[in-house]
Short mmCIF file of the C-alpha atoms (twelve columns), coordinates in Angstrom:
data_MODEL
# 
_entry.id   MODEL 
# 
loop_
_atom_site.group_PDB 
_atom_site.id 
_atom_site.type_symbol 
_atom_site.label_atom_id 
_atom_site.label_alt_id 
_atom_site.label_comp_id 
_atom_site.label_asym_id 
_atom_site.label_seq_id 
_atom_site.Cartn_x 
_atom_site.Cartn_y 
_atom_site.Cartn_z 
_atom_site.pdbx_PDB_model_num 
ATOM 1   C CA . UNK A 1   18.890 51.582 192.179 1 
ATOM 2   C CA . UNK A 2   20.989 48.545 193.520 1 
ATOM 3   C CA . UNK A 3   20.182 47.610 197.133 1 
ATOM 4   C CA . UNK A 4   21.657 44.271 199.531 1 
ATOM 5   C CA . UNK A 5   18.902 42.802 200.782 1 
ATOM 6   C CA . UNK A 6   18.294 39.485 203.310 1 
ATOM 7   C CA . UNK A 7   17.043 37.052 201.292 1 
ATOM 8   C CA . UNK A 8   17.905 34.350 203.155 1 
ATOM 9   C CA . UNK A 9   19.287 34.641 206.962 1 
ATOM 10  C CA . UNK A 10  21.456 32.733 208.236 1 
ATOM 11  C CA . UNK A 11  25.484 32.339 209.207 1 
ATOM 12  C CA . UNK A 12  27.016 35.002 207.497 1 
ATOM 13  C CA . UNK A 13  29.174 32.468 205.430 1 
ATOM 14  C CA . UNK A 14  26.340 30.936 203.678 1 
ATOM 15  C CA . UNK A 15  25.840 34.730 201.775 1 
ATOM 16  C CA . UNK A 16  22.734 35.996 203.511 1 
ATOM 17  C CA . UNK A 17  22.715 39.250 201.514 1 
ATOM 18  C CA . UNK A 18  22.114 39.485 197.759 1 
ATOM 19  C CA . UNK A 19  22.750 42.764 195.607 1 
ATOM 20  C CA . UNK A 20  19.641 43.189 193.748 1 
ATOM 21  C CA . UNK A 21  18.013 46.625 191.344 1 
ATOM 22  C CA . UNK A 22  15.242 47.706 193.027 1 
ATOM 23  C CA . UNK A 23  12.892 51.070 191.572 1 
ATOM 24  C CA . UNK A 24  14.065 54.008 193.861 1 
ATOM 25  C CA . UNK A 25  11.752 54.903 196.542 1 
ATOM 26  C CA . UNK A 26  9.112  57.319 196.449 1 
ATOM 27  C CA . UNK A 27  8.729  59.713 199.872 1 
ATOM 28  C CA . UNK A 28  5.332  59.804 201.231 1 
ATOM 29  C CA . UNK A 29  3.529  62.385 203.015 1 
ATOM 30  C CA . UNK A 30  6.377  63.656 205.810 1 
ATOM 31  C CA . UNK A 31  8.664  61.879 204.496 1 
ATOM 32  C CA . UNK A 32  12.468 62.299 202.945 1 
ATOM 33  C CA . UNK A 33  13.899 60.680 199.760 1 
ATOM 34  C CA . UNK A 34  17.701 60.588 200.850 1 
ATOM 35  C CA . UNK A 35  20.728 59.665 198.785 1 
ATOM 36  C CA . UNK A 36  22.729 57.673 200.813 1 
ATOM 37  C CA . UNK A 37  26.641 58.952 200.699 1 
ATOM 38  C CA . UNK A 38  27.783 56.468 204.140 1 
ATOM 39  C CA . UNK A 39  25.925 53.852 206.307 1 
ATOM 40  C CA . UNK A 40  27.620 52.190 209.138 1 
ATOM 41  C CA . UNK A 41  27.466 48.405 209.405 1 
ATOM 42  C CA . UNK A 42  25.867 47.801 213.102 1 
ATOM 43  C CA . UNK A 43  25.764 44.085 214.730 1 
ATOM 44  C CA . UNK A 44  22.008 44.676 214.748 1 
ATOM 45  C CA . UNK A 45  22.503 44.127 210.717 1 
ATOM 46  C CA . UNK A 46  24.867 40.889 211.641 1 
ATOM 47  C CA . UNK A 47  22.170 39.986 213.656 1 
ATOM 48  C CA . UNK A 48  18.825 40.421 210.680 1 
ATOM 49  C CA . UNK A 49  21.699 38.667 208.211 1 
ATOM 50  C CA . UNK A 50  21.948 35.591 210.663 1 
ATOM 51  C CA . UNK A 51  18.614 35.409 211.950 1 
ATOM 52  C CA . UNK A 52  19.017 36.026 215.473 1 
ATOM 53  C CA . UNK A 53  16.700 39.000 214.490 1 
ATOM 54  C CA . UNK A 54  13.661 37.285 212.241 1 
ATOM 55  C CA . UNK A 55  13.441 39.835 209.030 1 
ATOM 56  C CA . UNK A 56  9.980  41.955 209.206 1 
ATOM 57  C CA . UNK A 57  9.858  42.041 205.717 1 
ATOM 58  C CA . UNK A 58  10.856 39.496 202.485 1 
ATOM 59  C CA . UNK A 59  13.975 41.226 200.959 1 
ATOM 60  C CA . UNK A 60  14.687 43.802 203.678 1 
ATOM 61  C CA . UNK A 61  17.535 46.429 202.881 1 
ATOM 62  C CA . UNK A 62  19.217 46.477 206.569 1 
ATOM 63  C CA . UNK A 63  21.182 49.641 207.422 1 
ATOM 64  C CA . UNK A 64  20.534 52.472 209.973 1 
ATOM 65  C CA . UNK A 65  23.380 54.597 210.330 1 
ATOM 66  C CA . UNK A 66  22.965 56.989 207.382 1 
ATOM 67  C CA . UNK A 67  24.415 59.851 206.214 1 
ATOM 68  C CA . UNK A 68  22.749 61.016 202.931 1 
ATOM 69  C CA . UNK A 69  21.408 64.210 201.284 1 
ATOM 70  C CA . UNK A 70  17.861 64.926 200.676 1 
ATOM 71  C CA . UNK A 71  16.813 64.871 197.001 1 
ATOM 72  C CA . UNK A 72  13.027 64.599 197.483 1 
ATOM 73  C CA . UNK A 73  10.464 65.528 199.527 1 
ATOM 74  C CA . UNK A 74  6.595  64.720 200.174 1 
ATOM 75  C CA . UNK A 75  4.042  66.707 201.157 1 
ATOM 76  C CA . UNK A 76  3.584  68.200 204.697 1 
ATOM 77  C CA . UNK A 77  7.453  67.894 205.544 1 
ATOM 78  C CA . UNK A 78  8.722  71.192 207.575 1 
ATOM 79  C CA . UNK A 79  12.311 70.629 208.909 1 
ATOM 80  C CA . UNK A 80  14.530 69.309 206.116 1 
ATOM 81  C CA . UNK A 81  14.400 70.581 202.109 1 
ATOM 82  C CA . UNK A 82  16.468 69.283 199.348 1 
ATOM 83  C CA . UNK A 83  19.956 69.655 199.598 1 
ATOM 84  C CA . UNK A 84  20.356 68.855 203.110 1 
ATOM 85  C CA . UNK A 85  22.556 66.476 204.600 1 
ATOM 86  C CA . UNK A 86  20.672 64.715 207.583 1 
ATOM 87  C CA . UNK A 87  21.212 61.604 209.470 1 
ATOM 88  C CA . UNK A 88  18.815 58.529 209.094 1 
ATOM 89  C CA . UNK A 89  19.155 55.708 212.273 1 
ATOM 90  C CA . UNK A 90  17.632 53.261 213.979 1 
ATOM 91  C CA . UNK A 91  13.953 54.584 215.388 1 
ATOM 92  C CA . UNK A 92  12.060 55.060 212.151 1 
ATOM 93  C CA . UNK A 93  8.633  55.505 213.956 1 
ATOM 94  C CA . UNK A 94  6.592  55.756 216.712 1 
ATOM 95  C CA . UNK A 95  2.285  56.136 217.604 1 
ATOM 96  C CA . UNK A 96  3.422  59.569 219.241 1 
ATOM 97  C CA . UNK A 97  -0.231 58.558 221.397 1 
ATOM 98  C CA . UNK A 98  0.591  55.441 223.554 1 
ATOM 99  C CA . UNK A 99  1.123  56.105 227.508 1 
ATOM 100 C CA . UNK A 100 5.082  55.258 226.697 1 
ATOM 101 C CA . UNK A 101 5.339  58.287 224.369 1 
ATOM 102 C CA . UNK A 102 3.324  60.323 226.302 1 
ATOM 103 C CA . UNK A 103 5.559  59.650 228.927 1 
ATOM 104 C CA . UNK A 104 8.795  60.419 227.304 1 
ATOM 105 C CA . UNK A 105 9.611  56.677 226.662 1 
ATOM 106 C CA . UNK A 106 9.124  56.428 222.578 1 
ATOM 107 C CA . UNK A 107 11.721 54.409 222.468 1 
ATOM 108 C CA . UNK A 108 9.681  51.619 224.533 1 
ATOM 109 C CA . UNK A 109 6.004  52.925 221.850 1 
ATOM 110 C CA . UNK A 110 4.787  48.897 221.039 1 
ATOM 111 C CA . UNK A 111 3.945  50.343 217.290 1 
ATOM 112 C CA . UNK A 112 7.828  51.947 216.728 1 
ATOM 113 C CA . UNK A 113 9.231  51.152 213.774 1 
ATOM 114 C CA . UNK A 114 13.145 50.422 212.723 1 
ATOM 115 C CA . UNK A 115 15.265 51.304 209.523 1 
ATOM 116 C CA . UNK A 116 16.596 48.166 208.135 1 
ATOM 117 C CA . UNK A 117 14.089 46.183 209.823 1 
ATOM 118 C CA . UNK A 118 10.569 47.114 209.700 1 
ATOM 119 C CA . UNK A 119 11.705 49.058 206.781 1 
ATOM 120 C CA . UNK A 120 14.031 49.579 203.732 1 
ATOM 121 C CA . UNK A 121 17.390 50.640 205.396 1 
ATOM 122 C CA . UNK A 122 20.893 51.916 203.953 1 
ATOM 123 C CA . UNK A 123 22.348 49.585 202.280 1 
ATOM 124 C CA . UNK A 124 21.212 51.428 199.163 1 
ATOM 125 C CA . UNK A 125 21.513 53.980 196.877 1 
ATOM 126 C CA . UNK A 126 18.844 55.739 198.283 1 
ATOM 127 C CA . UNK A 127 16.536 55.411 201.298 1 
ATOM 128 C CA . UNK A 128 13.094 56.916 202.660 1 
ATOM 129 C CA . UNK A 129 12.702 58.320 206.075 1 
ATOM 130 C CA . UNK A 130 10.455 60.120 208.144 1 
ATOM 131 C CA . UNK A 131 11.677 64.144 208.005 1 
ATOM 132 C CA . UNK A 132 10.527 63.857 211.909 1 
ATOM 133 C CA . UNK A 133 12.904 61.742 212.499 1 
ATOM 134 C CA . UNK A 134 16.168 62.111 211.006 1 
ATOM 135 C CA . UNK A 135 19.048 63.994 212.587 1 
ATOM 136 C CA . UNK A 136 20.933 67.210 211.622 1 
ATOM 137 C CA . UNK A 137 24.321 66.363 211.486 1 
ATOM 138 C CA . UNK A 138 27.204 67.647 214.057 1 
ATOM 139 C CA . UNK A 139 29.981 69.899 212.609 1 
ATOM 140 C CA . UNK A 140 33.468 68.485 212.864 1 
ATOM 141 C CA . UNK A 141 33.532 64.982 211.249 1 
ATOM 142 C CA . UNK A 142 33.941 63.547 207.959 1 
ATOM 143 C CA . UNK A 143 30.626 61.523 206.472 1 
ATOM 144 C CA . UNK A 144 32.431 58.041 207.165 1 
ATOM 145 C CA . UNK A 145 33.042 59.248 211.127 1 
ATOM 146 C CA . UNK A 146 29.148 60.514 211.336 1 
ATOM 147 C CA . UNK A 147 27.732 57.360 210.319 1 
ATOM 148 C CA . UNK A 148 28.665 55.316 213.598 1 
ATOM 149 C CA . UNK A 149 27.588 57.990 215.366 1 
ATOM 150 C CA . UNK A 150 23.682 57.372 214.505 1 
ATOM 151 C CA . UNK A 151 23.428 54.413 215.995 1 
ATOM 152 C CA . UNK A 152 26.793 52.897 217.913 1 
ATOM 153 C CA . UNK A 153 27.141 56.444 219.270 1 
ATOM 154 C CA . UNK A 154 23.347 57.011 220.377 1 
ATOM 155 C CA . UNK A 155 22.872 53.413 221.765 1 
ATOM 156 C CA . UNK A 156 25.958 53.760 223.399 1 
ATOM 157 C CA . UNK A 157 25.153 57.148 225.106 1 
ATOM 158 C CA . UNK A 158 21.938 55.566 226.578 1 
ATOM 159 C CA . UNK A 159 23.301 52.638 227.554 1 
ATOM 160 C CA . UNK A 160 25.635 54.873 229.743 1 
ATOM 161 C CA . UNK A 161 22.600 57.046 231.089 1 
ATOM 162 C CA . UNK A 162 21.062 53.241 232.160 1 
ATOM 163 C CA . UNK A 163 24.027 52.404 233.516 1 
ATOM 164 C CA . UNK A 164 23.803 55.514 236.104 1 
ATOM 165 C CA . UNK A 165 27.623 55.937 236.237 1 
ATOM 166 C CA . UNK A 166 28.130 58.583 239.137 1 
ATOM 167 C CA . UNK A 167 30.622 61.542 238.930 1 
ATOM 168 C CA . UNK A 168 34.495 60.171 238.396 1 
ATOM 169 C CA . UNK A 169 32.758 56.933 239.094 1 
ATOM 170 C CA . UNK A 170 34.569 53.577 237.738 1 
ATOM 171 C CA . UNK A 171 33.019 52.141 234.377 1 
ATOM 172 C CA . UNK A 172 33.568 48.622 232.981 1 
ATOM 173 C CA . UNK A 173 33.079 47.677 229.685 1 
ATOM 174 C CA . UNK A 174 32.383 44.287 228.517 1 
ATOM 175 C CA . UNK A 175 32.844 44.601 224.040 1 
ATOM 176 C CA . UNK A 176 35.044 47.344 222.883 1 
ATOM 177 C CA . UNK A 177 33.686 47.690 219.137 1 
ATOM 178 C CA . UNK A 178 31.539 50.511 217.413 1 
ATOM 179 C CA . UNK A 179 29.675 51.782 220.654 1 
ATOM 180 C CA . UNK A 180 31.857 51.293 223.313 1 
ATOM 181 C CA . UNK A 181 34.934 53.066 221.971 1 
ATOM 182 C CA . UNK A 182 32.493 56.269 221.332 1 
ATOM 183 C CA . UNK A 183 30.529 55.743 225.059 1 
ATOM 184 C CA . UNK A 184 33.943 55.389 226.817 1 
ATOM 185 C CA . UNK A 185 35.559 58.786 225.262 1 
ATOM 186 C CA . UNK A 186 32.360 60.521 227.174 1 
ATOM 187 C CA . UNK A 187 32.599 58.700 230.400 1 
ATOM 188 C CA . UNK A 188 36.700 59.539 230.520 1 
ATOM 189 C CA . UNK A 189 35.795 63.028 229.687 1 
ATOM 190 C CA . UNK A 190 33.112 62.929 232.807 1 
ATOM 191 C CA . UNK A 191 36.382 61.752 234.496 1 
ATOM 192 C CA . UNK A 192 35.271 58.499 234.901 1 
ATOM 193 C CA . UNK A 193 37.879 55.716 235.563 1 
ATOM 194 C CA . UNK A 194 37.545 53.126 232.763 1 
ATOM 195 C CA . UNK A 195 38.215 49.103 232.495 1 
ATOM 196 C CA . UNK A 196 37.717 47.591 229.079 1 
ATOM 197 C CA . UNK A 197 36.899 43.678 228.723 1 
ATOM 198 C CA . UNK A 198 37.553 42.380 225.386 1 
ATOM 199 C CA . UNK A 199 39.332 39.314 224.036 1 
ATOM 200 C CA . UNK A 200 40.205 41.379 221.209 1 
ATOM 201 C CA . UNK A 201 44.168 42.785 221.773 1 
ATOM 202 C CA . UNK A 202 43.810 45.693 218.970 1 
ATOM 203 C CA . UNK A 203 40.546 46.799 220.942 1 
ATOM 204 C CA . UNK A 204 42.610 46.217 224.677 1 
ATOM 205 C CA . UNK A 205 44.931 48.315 222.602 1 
ATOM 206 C CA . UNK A 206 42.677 50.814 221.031 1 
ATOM 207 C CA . UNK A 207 41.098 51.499 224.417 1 
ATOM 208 C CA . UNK A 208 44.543 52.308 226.395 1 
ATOM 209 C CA . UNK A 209 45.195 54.739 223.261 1 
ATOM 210 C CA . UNK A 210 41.838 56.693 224.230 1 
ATOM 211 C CA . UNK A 211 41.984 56.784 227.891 1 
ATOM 212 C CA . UNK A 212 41.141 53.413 229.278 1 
ATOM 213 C CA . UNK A 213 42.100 53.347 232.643 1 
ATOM 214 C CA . UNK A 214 43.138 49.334 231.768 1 
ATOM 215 C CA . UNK A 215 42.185 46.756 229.376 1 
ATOM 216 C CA . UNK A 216 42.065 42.800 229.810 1 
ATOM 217 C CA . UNK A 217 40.405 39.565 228.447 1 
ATOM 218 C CA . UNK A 218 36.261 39.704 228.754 1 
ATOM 219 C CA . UNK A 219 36.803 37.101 232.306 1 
ATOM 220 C CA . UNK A 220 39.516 38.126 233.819 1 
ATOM 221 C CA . UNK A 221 38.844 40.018 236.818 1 
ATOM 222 C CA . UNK A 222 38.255 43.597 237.934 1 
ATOM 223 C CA . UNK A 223 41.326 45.720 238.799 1 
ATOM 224 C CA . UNK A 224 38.657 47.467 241.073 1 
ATOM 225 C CA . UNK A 225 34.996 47.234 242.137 1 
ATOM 226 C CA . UNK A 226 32.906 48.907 239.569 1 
ATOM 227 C CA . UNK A 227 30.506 51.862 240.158 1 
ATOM 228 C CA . UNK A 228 28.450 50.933 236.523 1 
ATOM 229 C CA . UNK A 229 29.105 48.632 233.721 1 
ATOM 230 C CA . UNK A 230 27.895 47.980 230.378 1 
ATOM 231 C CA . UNK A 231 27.325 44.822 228.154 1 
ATOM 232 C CA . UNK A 232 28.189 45.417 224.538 1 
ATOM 233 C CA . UNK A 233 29.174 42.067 223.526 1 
ATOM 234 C CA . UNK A 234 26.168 39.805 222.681 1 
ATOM 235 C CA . UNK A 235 27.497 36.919 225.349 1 
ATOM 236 C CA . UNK A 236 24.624 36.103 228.142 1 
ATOM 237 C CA . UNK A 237 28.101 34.476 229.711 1 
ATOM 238 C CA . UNK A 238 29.344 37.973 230.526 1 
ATOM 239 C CA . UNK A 239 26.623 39.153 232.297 1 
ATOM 240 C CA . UNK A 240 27.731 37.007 235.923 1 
ATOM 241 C CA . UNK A 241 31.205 38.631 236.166 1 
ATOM 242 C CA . UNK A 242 30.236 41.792 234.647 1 
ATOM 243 C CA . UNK A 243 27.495 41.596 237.456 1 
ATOM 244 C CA . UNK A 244 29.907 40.304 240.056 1 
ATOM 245 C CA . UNK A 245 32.620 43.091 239.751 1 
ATOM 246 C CA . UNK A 246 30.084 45.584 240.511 1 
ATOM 247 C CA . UNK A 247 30.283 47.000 243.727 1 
ATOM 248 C CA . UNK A 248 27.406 47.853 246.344 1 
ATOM 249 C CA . UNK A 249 24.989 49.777 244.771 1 
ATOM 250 C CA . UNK A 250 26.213 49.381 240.998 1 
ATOM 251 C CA . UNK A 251 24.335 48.809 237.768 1 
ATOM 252 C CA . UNK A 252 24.627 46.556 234.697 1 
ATOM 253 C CA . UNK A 253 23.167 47.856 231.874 1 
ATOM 254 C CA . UNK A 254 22.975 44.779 228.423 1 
ATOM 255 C CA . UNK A 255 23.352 47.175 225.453 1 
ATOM 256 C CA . UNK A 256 22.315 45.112 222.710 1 
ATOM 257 C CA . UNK A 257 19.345 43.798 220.769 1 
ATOM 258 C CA . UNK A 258 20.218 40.279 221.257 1 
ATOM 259 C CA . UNK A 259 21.972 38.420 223.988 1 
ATOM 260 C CA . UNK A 260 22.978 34.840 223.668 1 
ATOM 261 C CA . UNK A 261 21.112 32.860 227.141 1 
ATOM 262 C CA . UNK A 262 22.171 34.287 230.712 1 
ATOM 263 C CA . UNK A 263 23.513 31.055 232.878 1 
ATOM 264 C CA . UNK A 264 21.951 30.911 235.950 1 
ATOM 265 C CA . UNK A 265 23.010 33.933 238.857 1 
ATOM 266 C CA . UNK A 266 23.866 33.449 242.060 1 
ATOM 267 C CA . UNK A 267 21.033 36.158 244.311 1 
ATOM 268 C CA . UNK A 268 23.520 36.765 247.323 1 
ATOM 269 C CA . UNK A 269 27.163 36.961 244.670 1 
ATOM 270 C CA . UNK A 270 25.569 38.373 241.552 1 
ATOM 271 C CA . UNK A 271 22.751 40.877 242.837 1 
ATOM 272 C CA . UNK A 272 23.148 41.174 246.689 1 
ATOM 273 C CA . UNK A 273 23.800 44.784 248.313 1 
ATOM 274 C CA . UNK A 274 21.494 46.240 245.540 1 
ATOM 275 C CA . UNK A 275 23.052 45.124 242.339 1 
ATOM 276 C CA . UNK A 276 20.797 46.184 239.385 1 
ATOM 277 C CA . UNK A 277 20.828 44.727 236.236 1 
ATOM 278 C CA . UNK A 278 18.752 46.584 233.517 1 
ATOM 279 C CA . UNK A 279 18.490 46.272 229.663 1 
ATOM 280 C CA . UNK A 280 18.901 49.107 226.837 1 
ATOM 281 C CA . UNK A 281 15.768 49.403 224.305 1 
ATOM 282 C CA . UNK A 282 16.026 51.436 221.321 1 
ATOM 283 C CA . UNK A 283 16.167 55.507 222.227 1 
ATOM 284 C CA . UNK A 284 14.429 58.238 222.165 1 
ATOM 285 C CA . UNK A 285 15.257 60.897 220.017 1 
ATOM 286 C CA . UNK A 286 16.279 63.204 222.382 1 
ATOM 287 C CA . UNK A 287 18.578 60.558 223.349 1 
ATOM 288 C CA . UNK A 288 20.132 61.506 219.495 1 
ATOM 289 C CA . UNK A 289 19.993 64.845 219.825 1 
ATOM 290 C CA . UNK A 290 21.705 65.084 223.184 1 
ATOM 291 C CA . UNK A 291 24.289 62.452 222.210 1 
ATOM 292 C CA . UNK A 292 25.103 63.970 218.575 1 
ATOM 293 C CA . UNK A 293 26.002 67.428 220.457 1 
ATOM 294 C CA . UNK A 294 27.891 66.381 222.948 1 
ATOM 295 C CA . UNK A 295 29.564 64.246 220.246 1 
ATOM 296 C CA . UNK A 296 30.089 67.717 218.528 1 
ATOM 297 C CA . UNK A 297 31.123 69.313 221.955 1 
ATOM 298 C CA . UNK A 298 33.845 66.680 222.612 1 
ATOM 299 C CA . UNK A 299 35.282 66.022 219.004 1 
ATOM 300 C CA . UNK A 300 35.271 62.375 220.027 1 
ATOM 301 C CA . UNK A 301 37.740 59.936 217.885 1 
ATOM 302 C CA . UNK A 302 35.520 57.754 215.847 1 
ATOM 303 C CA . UNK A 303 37.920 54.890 214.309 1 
ATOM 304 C CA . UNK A 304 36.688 53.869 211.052 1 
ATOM 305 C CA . UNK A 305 36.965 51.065 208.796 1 
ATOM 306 C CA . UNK A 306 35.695 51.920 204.931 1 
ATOM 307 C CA . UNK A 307 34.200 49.348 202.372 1 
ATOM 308 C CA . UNK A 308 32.848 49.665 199.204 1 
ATOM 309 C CA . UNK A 309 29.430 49.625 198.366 1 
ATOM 310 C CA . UNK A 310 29.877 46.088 196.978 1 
ATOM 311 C CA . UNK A 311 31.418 44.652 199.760 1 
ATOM 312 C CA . UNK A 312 28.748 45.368 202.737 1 
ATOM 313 C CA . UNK A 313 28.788 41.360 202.751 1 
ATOM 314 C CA . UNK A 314 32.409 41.634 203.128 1 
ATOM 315 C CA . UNK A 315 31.984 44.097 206.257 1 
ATOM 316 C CA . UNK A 316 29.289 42.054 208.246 1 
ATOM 317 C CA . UNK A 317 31.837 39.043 207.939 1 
ATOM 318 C CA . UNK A 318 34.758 41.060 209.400 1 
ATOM 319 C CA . UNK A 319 32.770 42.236 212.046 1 
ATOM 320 C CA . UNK A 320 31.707 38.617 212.609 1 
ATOM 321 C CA . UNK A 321 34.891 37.701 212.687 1 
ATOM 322 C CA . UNK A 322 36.249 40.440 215.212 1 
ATOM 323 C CA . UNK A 323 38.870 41.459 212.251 1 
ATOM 324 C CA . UNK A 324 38.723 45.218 212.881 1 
ATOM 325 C CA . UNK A 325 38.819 48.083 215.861 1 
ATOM 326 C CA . UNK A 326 35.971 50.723 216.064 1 
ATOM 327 C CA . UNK A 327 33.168 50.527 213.111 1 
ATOM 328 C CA . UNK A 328 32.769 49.598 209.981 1 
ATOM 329 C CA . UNK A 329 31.587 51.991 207.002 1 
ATOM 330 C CA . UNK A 330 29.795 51.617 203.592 1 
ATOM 331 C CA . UNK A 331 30.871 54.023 201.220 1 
ATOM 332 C CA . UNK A 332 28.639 54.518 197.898 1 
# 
């Protein structure tokens, strides 16, 4: 089977990826061979390809927003059989015995494991995954609008729950790619207020299209104090005013893996009057499952840009490059 893997990270424009045959995959006890028919490109695979994420693995396949059908199974699986069409993402893994899983918080399990990571992802013609693991798939959406869905849509979604918006609070958003212009449909449909910060004017203009209460450039200021916010962009520079526009009480919650250095904040400007700031680590799985029905529930837009299988390089260097609105898809 052909597969991109990282051979050697770095800036995208030195051609981190290579396309290389590799023998398909054979599924293990509980585990799923899927054919992969879609895989979203996520900035956590920009981030593997450049090296702000060292690569677990020589030759890793990155990848974790999959929409495939099952072909194979191995022994002991119960919930999927061949033919299905599931959803493979980000979680891969987890002890299911530490005190974090015990306690509801798998995400946080120090032995979890991550597709395209820890282990061969979707940037392939076919993929293994854990049956316990992988998502059915909402009803509604095409295979290219389900793929951003298992991982922009999920992280998004918990990001949100961190950020403890309140009833028709007011939301900013700092980034308006993959995640946030999923997270922000469900906040407007909460009736939340919404205020987009992006120097990107397609995605200031792609938010006003789906509800955005306003859109501006990532430092200009709030049109209001903010109830919650979120970090999607990967700019420690953003967290001060994001923090700063927040009113008494609020919460800043830093979406992303990675997050360029945070200059130093200001205790009685930035965090004062009970400011919080709080990160977002993986999810749970009921994080998924919640997320992908309400997903279902409220038919949100996903905006999608398809690639060819041969030109996943292609895809990380747009996103890179900020040259598209919503997410990017790999088609096989």
């Amino acid at each position: 089977m052909r597969a991109w893997v990282v051979s050697k990270p770095g800036p995208i424009g030195t051609a981190p990826l290579r396309l290389i045959e590799r023998p398909v995959p054979e599924p293990g006890p509980g585990e799923l061979l899927i054919r992969v028919l879609r895989c979203g490109v996520c900035r956590t695979d920009l981030h593997l390809a450049e090296g702000d994420l060292p690569p677990k693995a020589p030759d890793v396949t990155p990848g974790h927003e999959v929409v495939g059908e099952v072909v194979a199974t191995g022994p002991g699986v119960t919930r999927f059989a061949v033919g299905d069409r599931v959803g493979g993402a980000w979680l891969a893994s987890t002890d299911g015995s530490c005190r974090y899983c015990r306690r509801g918080l798998e995400n946080l399990c120090p032995h979890s494991v991550y597709t395209g990571w820890d282990i061969q992802g979707g940037y392939a013609e076919y993929m293994v995954a854990a049956d316990a693991y992988v998502y059915e798939l909402p009803k509604g959406f095409t295979d290219a609008e389900l793929a951003p869905l298992l991982c922009a849509g999920i992280i998004g979604y918990r990001a949100l729950e961190r950020a403890e918006l309140p009833a028709g609070g007011r939301l900013g958003i700092w980034g308006f790619g993959g995640s946030a212009h999923l997270v922000s449909q469900i906040a407007i449909a909460q009736g939340a207020a919404v205020h987009v910060f992006t120097r990107d004017e397609k995605a200031r203009e792609l938010a006003l299209e789906l509800g955005a209460a306003s859109a501006q450039d990532s430092f200009d200021p709030a049109p209001e104090p903010l109830d919650s916010a979120i970090l999607f962009a990967p700019v420690g520079t953003l967290v001060p005013p994001a923090l700063a526009a927040l009113d008494r009480g609020g919460t800043l919650a830093v979406a992303g893996i990675y997050l360029t250095d945070i200059p130093e904040l200001n205790y009685q400007r930035h965090l004062f009057q009970e400011r919080t700031l709080r990160s977002v680590t993986s999810n749970t799985r009921g994080d998924g499952e919640a997320f992908l029905r309400l997903a279902e529930r409220l038919r949100l837009q996903v905006t999608v840009n398809p690639y060819p299988f041969d030109q996943a390089e292609q895809a990380l260097a747009d996103l890179a490059g900020d040259r598209f609105t919503g997410a990017a898809v790999i088609s096989m």
